[in-house]
N, C-alpha and C positions, 0 to 999 in steps of 0.2 A: 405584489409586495404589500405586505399592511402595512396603513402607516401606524406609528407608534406614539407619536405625539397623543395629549389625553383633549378630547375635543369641549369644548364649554361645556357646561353642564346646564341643561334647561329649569334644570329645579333651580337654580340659582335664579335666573330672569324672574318663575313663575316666585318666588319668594322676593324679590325686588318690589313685582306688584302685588302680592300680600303687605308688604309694610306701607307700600305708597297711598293706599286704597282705606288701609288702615288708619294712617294718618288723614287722609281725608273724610272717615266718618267719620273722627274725633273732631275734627276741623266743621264739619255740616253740622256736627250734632251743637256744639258752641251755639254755631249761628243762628238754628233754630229756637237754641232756648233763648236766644236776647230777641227774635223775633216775638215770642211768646211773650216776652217780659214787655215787649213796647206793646203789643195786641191787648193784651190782659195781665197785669201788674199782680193779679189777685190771684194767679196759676202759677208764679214763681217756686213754689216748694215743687210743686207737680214735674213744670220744667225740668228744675235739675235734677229731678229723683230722673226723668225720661234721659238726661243727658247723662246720667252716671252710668243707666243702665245701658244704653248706645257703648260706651267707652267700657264697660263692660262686656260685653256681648263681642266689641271689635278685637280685645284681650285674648276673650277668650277663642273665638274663630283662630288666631293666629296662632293658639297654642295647639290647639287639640284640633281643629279644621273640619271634616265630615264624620268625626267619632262623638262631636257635642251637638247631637239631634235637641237635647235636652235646652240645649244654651239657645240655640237658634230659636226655636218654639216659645222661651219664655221672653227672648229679646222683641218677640213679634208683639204682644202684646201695646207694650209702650208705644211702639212704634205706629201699630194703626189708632192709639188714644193719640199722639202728638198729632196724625194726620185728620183726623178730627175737626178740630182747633181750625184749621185753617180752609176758606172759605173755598181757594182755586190751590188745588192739587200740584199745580207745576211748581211752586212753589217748595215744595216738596222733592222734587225731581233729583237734586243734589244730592241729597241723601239718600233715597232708593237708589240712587244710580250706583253709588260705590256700596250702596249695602249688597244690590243684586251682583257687581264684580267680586265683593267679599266671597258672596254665596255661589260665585261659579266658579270661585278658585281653590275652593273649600268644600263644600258642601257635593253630594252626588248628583249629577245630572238632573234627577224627576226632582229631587228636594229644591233646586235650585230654582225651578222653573213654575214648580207649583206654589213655594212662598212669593214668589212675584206677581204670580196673578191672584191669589188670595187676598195680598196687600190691599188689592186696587176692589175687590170685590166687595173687603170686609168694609173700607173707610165710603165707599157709596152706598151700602147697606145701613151704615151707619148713619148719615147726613139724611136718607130718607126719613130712619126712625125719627128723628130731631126733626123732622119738617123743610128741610132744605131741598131743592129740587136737582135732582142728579144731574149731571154733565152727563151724558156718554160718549160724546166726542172728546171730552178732555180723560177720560177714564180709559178711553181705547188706545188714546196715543200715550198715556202713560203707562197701560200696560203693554204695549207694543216696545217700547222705549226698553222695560224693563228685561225683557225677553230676550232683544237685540244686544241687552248689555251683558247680560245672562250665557249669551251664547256666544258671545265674542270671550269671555272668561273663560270660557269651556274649552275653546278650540286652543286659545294658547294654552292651558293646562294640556290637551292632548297634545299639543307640539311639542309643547317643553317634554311630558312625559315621554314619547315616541323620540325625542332626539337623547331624551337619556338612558332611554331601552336601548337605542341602536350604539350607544357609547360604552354602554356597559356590555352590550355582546362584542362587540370589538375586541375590547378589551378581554374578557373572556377568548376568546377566541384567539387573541394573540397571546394569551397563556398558553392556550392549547398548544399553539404553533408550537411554542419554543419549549415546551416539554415534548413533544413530539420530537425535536429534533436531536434531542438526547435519549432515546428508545433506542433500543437495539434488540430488544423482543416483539415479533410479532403479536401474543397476547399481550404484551403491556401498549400495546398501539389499540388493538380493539379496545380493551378494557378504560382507555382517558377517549377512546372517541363516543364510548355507553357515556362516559360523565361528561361530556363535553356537547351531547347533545341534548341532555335531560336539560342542564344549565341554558341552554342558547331559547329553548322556547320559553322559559321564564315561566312555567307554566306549571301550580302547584299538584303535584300528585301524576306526574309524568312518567315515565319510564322508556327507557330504550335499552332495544335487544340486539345485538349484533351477529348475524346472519351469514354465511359461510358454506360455500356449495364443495359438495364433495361426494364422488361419483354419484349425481343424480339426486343426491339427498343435503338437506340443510338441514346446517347444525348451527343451535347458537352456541358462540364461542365467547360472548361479555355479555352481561347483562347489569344493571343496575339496581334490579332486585333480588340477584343472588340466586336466584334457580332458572337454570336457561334452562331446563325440560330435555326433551327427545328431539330427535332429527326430524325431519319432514320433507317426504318425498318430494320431489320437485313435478310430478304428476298428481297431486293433489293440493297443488299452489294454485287460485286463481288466476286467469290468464294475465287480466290487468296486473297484477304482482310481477307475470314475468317480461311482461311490455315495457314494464318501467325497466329495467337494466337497457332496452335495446332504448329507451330515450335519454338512458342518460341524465337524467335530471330528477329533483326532489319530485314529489306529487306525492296530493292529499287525496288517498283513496276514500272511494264511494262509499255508502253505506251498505251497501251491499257486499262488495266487498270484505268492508270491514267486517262483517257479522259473519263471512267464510272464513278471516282471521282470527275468530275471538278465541277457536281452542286450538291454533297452529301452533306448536312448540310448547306449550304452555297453557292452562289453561287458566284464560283472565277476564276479567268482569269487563261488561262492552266498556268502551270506548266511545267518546261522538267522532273523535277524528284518528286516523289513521297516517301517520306521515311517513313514505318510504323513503330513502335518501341509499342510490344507488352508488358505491365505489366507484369510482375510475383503473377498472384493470386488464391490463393488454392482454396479457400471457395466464396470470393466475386464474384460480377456481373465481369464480362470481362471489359477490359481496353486497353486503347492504346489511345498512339501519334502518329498522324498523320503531317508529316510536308511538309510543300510545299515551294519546293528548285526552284527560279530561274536558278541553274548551279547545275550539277552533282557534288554528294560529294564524298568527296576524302574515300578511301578503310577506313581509319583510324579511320574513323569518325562514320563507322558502331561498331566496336570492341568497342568504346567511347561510343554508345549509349546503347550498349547493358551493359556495367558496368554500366553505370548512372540509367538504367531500373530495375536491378537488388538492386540498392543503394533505387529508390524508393519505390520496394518491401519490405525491409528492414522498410522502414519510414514508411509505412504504417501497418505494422504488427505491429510497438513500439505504430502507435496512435491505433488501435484498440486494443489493450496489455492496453494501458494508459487510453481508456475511460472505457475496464471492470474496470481496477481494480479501476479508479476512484466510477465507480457506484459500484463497491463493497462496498469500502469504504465509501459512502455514505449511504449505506446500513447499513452497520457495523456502522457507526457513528450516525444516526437514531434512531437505538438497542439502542447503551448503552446511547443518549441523553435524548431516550425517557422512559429508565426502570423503574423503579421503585426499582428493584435493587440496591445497590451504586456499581459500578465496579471502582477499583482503581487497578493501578500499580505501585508495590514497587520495588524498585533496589534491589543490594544484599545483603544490610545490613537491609533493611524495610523502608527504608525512602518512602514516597509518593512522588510520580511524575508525578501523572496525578489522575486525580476523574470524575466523570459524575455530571451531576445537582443533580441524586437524594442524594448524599451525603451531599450538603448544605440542602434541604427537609427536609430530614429524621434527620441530626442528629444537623442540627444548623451555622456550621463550613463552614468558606466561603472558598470555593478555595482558595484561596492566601494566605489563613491563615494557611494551612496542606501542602500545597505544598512544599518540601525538609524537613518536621518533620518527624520524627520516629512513626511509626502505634502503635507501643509502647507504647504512650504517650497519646492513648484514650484507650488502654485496662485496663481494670480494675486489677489489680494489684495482684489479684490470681488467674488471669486466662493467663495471662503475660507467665507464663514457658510450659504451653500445646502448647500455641502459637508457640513460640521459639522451643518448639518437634518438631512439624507440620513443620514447616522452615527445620530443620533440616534433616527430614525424607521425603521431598516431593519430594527429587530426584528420591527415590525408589520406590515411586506410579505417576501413572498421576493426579489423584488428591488426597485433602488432605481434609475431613470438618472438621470445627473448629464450636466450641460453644465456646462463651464468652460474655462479656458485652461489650459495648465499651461506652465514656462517653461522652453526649451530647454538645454542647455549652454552655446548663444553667446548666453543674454539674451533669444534672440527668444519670443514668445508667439504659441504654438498653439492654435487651437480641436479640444478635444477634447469629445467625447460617452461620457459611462463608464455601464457597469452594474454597480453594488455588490451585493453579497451576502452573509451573517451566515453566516462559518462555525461549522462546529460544534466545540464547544470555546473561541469567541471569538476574536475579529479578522475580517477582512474578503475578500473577494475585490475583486479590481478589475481590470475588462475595460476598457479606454481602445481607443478610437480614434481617431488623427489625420484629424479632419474637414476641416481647413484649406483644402485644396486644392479638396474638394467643397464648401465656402460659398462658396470665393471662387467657384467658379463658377457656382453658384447664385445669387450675386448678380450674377454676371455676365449670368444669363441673366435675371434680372426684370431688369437694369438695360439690357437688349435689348429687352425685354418693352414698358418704359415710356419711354424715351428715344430720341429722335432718333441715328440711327446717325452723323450727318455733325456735328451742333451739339452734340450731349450733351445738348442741350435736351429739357425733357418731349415727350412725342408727343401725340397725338390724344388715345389711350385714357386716359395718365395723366392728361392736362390734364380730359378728362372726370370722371373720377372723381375727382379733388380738386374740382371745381368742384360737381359735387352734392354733396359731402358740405359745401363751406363753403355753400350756400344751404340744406340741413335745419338747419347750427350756427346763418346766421339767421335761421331762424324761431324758435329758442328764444332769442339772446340780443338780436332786434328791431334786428342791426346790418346793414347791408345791406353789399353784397360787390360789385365792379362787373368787368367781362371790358373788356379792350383790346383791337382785334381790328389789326392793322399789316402794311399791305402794301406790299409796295417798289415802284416807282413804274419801268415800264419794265424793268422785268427780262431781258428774254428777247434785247433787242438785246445784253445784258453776253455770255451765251453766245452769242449769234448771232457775237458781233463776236472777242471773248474766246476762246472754249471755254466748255466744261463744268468745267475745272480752276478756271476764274478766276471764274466761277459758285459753284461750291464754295465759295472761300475766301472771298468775299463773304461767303456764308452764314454761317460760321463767324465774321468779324467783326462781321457783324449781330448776331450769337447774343453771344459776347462782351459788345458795346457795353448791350445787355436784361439780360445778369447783372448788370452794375456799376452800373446805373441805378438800377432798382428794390429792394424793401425785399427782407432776407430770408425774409420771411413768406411776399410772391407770389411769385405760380409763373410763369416765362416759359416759351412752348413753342412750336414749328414745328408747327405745323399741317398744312402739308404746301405742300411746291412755295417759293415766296419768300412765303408767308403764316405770321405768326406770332400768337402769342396773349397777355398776360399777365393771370393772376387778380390780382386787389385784394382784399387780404382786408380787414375793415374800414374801407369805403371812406363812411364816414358823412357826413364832412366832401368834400363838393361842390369845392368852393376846393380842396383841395390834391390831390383827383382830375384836377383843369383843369391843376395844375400839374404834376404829376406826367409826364400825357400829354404836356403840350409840351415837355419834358426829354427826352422820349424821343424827339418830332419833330426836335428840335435836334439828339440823339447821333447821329441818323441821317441827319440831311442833311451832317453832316461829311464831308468826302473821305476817301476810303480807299485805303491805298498797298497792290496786292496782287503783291509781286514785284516787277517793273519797270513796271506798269501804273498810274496813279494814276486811279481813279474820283471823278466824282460821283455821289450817290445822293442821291433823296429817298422819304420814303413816305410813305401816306395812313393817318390812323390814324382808327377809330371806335371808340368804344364804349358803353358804358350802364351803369348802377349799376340793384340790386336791389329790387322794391318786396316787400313784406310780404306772401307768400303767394306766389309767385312760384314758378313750376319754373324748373329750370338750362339747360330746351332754352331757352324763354321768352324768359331772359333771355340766352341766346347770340344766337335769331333777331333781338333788339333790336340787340344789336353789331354783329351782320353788316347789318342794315340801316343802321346810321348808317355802316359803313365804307364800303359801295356807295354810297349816297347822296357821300360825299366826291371816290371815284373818278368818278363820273357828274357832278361839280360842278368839277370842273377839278382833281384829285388834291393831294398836296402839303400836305395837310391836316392838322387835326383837329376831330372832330366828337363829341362827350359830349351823352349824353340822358339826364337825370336821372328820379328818379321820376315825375315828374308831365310827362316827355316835354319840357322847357325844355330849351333850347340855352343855354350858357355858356362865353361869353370867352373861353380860355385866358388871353390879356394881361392881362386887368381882371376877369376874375372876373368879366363883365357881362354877358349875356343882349343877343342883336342880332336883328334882325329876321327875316334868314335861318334864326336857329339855326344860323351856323357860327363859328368862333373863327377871326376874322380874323388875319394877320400883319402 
C-alpha cells in the first residue's frame, strides 16, 4: 500500500541552510571589516568595498546558486585581498567556513572544492611575495578545515536532493497507481506504464518501450517515442533479456548486452544503460519494459521499478477480473433480457426492484409502474398467505415453488408457477411463469380424458371411477348409492331416416335434458352409442330413487325439435341401488340387467331393483307382481 501522505521536502532543509549560512557571511564579513578598521584605520574604504562585495556575492549565491560561476570568481578576489591583511589565517576561519558551506550548497562539487583550496594557496603565495614567512601548518589545517566543510554541504545537498527524488517518484508513482485503477483497456495500461516509467528515472532523454510476447515474437505495444518498430523474434533476444523474466526483478543490462539491443524493435542510437523491468504474469504472454537511459540509474530507482512492476501486475489482473465479470454480466443480462421467464427482484419486505422485459410481455405492467410496489398487489388474494409461507420458509430451503395467480394490467388473472430464492444480502429472486395456457390445456386434455367428446357428458372411464370410489364411501358411511342405466328406445331408425347429424343432436338433447333433471351430486354419462348412465349418490330412500327415475322417463319421452325435424323418443330405463359389501362391477351387472330385462319386456320403461331384489312402482311407490313400474 503507498502511503499518500507528501513526505518533507529536503530542498526545504537544504534552503533553511542557504539562508543561515548566508546570514552568517553577512554576519563574518561585518566582523571582519571592524577587525580591519581596528588593524589598520587607513584600509577603511577598502574594507567595506570587501564587506559590500561579501553581502553581495552571499545575495547573489542565494539567488542564482551554481549557474553564477561569474559571481563566485569575482567574489574570490576580495576575499583572498581581505585574507592578506591579516597576519594568522584562522582568524579567517569564520568566514571561509560559511563561505565554503555557501559553495557546497550551491556551487557544483569540483567548483566547490577547488575555490577552497585556491583560497588557502593564493593568500600564502601572497604573504610570500610581501615577505612574510608562510605557515604550512596553519595553511593545511585551513585547508583541510575548508574541504571538510565543503563536503559536509555536499552530502546534505545529496540527501536533501535523493530524499526529494524519492518524494517526487512516490508521488508520481501513486499517480500512476490511481490512474491505473481507472483503465479498463489493456493499451491504455501499457501506454501510462511507457509514461510512467520514463518519468520515475528522472533521467533527461529517456525512453521506454513496452514489450509483449506473442507466439514467440515480441511486439512493442507503448512506446514513448511513438514508433514501436517491428516484432522480434524471441530467438534472436539475448539470453540475459530472457533470464530477466525467470528472475523476476528489474536489471540493468550489460554492455554488451545492450549493444545486441540497440536495433531490437527499433532502431536507436546506443545507450550507456539499459533497464529491463519484467511484468508480473501468471497465465498471460510475457511482458516487460524496456528503458533506455542516457546516464546510469541511481540504485533506488531499481527497488521503484520493481514496486511500480508489481502495482502493474496488480492493474492488470482487476482489468482481466473486470472484462470476465463484465462479459459475465453480459451474459447474465442476455438470459434474463431475453427469457421468456419474468425474473424479478424483491427486497425484504417484497417490494420490486428490478423486472426483465418479459414481465411487461407477459403480464401488461410497465417497468416503472411495479418498480418499488409490493408483489403483493398482483397476487391474487387467496393465494396472497402461501406466498407470504414461501417468504417466510425460504430461508430453510434453497428454493421455494409457488403456484398462484398473479393479476394482469387489463384485471385478467393468470396462473403462474414461480421459484423463489433468498438472495444474499436479503430480498428475494423470482422466476414466474405464465402457465395459463398450459392448464388450460391440460384440463382440456383430462377433460378429453373423461368426457364424452359429442355430449360433454362423463365417459365410460370417468363414470367408472367415480362409481367405485362412491361404493368404497359406502361401505364406510352404510349409505348405498344406486346406477340408472337409459336406453333410447329405436334409435338407429333416427340416423337411418335422419342422418348422423340429426342423431347427434339428439344426443346432445338427451345429454341436456340428464344434466337438468338430476341432482348436482350425480354424475350423468354416455356410456357409449345411444346408452347413458347416471350415478345416485345417497340413494337410501327407495321412494325418491322410483321417482327420481320416472322424471327422467317423462324428460325423455318429451318431443324434441332438432332444426326442422320434430322427433318422438322414448327410452327404457333400469337400474339398482347398492347392498352392503357390494363391488361397483356387481352392482353395474345389476343395472344392466334390469335395463335388458325392460327392453326384452316391451321397452318404454322403468324398472328399479332394490337391495333385497323387490320391484317398485315408480307411480305408487308399490311393489307389483311383475317387478315393473307400470304407466
Amino acid at each position: 500500500m503507498l502511503d499518500t501522505r507528501e513526505a518533507p521536502g529536503g530542498a526545504q532543509l537544504v534552503e533553511r541552510f542557504r539562508r543561515l549560512f548566508g546570514l552568517f557571511t553577512l554576519a563574518m564579513s561585518a566582523c571582519i571589516v571592524v577587525q580591519i578598521l581596528d588593524v589598520a584605520p587607513r584600509l577603511w574604504p577598502g574594507a567595506a568595498l570587501a564587506a559590500c562585495g561579501l553581502a553581495a556575492w552571499a545575495h547573489a549565491m542565494q539567488r542564482w546558486g551554481d549557474r553564477s560561476l561569474l559571481v563566485d570568481v569575482t567574489v574570490f578576489v576580495p576575499l583572498a585581498a581581505t585574507g592578506i591583511l591579516f597576519d594568522n589565517h584562522l582568524y579567517l576561519f569564520p568566514l571561509l567556513f560559511v563561505t565554503a558551506f555557501q559553495r557546497g550548497f550551491h556551487a557544483t562539487a569540483r567548483r566547490a572544492y577547488v575555490l577552497a583550496l585556491v583560497s588557502v594557496v593564493v593568500w600564502e603565495l601572497a604573504r610570500a611575495q610581501v615577505g612574510e614567512v608562510p605557515r604550512p601548518g596553519t595553511a593545511v589545517a585551513l585547508g583541510v578545515m575548508l574541504v571538510v566543510a565543503t563536503s559536509f554541504a555536499r552530502v546534505v545537498r545529496r540527501t536533501a536532493e535523493r530524499s526529494d527524488r524519492a518524494a517526487r517518484r512516490e508521488h508520481r508513482l501513486l499517480q500512476s497507481v490511481v490512474a491505473l485503477t481507472h483503465v479498463s483497456d489493456p493499451s491504455d495500461i501499457f501506454e501510462e506504464v511507457a509514461r510512467t516509467g520514463v518519468d520515475l528515472t528522472e533521467i533527461p532523454g529517456a525512453i521506454a518501450v513496452v514489450w509483449e510476447a506473442a507466439d514467440d515474437e515480441f511486439r512493442a505495444v507503448a512506446s514513448t517515442r511513438g514508433n514501436r518498430g517491428n516484432g522480434v523474434q524471441a530467438a534472436v533476444l539475448p539470453g540475459q533479456v530472457l533470464r530477466v523474466f525467470e528472475l523476476g526483478r528489474p536489471v540493468v543490462l550489460d554492455g554488451q548486452v545492450a549493444r545486441e539491443l540497440q536495433h531490437v524493435g527499433e532502431s536507436t542510437p546506443f545507450y550507456p544503460a539499459y533497464v529491463m523491468v519484467p511484468l508480473p504474469r501468471a497465465e498471460r504472454p510475457r511482458a516487460a519494459v524496456l528503458l533506455y537511459c542516457p546516464d546510469h540509474p541511481d540504485d533506488d530507482l531499481l527497488e521503484l521499478l520493481h514496486r511500480f512492476a508489481v502495482e502493474v501486475g496488480l492493474a492488470e489482473e482487476r482489468v482481466v477480473l473486470l472484462s470476465k465479470l463484465a462479459a459475465r454480466e453480459a451474459r447474465l443480462s442476455s438470459i434474463i433480457n431475453h427469457s421468456s421467464d419474468v425474473i424479478a427482484l424483491l427486497d425484504q419486505v417484497g417490494c420490486i426492484t428490478m423486472v426483465n422485459p418479459a414481465g411487461e410481455q407477459r403480464f401488461g405492467h410497465r417497468n416503472e409502474d411495479v418498480l418499488g410496489r409490493s408483489v403483493f398487489e398482483l397476487v391474487h388474494p387467496e393465494d396472497r398467505e402461501s406466498v407470504q409461507e414461501a417468504m417466510r420458509g425460504i430461508f430453510t430451503a434453497e428454493s421455494v415453488e409457488i403456484a398462484c395467480r398473479f393479476r394482469t394490467a387489463s384485471g385478467e388473472w393468470r396462473d403462474v408457477e414461480s421459484q423463489m430464492t433468498a438472495r444474499d444480502g436479503g430480498g428475494f429472486v423470482l422466476n414466474a411463469r405464465d402457465v395459463t395456457e398450459r392448464k388450460a390445456l391440460e384440463a382440456e386434455i383430462v377433460h378429453r380424458a373423461f368426457h364424452d367428446p359429442l355430449t360433454g357428458l362423463a365417459n365410460r372411464a370417468l363414470f367408472f371411477d367415480r362409481l367405485q370410489h362412491a361404493v368404497e364411501r359406502s361401505k364406510r358411511t352404510h349409505v348405498p348409492v344406486a346406477v340408472l342405466m337409459i336406453d333410447l328406445d329405436d334409435f338407429k331408425p333416427v340416423n337411418d331416416t335422419y342422418g348422423h347429424q340429426v342423431g347427434d343432436a339428439l344426443l346432445v338433447e338427451v345429454a341436456r335434458r340428464l344434466e337438468t333433471t338430476v341432482r348436482q351430486i350425480d354424475t350423468p354419462a354416455r356410456i357409449g352409442g345411444d346408452e347413458f348412465a347416471v350415478l345416485i349418490e345417497e340413494a337410501a330412500d327407495l321412494g325418491e330413487l322410483a321417482l327420481l327415475a320416472e322424471r327422467l322417463h317423462e324428460q325423455l319421452r318429451l318431443p324434441a325439435q332438432v332444426g326442422s325435424v320434430s322427433l318422438t323418443m322414448s327410452a327404457s330405463v333400469g337400474g339398482a341401488t347398492s347392498t352392503f359389501g357390494e363391488t361397483h362391477d356387481n352392482l353395474m351387472r345389476r343395472a344392466d340387467e334390469a335395463l335388458y330385462s325392460v327392453k326384452y319386456s316391451g321397452k318404454d320403461r322403468v324398472r328399479l331393483v332394490g337391495p333385497d331384489d323387490l320391484r317398485l312402482l315408480a307411480d305408487a311407490a308399490a311393489p307389483v307382481a311383475d317387478g315393473t313400474v307400470s304407466r
